[in-house]
C-alpha positions in Angstrom: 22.4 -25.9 9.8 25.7 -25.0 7.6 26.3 -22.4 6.1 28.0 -23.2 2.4 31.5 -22.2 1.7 30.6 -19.4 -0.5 29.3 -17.5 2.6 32.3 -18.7 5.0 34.8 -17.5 1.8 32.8 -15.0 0.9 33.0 -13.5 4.6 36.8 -13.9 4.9 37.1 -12.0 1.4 34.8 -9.2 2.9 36.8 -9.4 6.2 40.0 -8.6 4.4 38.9 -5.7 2.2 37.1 -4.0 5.9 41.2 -4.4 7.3 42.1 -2.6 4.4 39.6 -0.1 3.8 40.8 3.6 3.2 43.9 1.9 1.7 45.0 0.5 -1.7 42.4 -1.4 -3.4 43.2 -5.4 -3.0 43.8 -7.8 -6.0 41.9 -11.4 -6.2 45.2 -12.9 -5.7 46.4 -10.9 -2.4 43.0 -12.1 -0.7 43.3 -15.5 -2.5 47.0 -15.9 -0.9 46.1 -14.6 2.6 43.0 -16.2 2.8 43.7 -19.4 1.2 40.9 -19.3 -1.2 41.2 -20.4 -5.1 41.6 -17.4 -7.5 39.0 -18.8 -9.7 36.4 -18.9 -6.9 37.1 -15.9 -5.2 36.6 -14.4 -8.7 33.1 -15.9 -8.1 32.5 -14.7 -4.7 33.4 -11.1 -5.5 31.9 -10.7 -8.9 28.6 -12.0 -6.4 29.3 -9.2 -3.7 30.2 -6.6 -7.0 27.0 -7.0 -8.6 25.1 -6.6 -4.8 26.9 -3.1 -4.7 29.2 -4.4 -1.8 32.3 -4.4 -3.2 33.5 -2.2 -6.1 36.6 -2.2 -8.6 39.1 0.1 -9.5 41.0 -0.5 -13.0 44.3 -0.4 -13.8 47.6 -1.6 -12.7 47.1 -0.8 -8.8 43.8 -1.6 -9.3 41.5 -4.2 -7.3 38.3 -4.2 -4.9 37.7 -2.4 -2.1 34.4 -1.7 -0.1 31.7 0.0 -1.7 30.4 1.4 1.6 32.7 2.3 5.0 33.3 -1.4 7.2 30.3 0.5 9.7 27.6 0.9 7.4 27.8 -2.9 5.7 25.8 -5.1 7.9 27.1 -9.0 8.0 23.4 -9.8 7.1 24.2 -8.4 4.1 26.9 -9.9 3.5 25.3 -13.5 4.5 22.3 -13.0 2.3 24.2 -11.6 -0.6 26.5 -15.1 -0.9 23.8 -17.6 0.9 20.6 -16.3 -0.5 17.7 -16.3 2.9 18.8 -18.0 6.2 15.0 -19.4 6.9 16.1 -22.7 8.5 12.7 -24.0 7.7 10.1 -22.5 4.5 7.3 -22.1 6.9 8.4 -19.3 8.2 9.0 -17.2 5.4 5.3 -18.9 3.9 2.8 -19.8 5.8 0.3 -21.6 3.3 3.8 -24.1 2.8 2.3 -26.2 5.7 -1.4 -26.9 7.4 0.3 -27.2 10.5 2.0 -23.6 10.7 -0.8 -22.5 12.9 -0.7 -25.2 15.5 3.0 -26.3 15.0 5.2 -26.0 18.0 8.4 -26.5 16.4 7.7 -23.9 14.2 7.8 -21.2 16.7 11.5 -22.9 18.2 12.6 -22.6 13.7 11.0 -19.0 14.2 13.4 -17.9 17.2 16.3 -19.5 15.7 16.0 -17.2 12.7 15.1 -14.5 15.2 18.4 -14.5 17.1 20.4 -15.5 13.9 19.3 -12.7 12.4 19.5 -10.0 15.2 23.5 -11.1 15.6 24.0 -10.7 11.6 21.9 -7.3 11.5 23.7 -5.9 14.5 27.6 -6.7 14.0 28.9 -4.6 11.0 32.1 -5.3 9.1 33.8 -3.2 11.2 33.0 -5.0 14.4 33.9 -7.9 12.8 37.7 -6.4 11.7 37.8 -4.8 15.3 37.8 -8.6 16.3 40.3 -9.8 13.8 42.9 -7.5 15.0 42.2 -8.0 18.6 42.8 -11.5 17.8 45.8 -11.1 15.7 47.2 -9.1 19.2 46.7 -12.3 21.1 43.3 -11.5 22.8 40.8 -14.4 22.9 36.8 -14.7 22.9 35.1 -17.0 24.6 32.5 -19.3 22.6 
């Protein structure tokens, strides 16, 4: 499973607006420039994130997006479901009547607990979990994977 490069941009956008929160709203082109994303597509991602009530704009000439919500009250499922749409690895799970074999299928239940645990990292780690991370690893600290 991959995820698509509107969720891994997407989640680098959201990233930098958490490390700015409280601050100046951020232009497209700021995030575009630290993050290395296209202006044109970034305008895509956001306007995605805008219209989910995740990010909001401010007009003007200091104007840009921020947050909608605090970095601790937006879940990365969110996020992930806003810009990837559902994470099912597998439509079975999600309907039942897709397959005759849900009921006796074995791999089934392994698709099931992968969507499980997926889902229980994205619905526990907030934004600002995530941005506590990025500046731990900006300071030189390093997670094991």
């Amino acid at each position: 499973m991959k995820l698509s490069s509107r969720t891994r941009y997407g989640m680098r956008a959201m990233l930098e607006l958490a490390l700015e929160y409280g601050k100046k709203p951020l232009q497209i082109k700021a995030i575009a420039d630290r993050e290395d994303i296209s202006n044109k597509y970034l305008e895509q991602l956001i306007a995605m994130l805008k219209s989910s009530g995740l990010v909001r704009s401010m007009r003007g000439p200091r104007g840009g997006y921020m947050l909608a919500r605090p970095p601790a009250e937006i879940k990365l499922s969110e996020v992930f479901t806003t810009l990837e749409g559902s994470l099912v690895p597998v439509d079975c799970i999600e309907h039942s009547e897709f397959c005759p074999r849900c009921s006796d299928c074995a791999t089934r239940l392994i698709w099931q607990d992968l969507y499980k645990a997926l889902m229980s990292v994205l619905e526990t780690t907030t934004l600002k979990d995530l941005a506590e991370k990025s500046v731990k690893l900006q300071r030189g600290d390093h997670y094991q994977i």
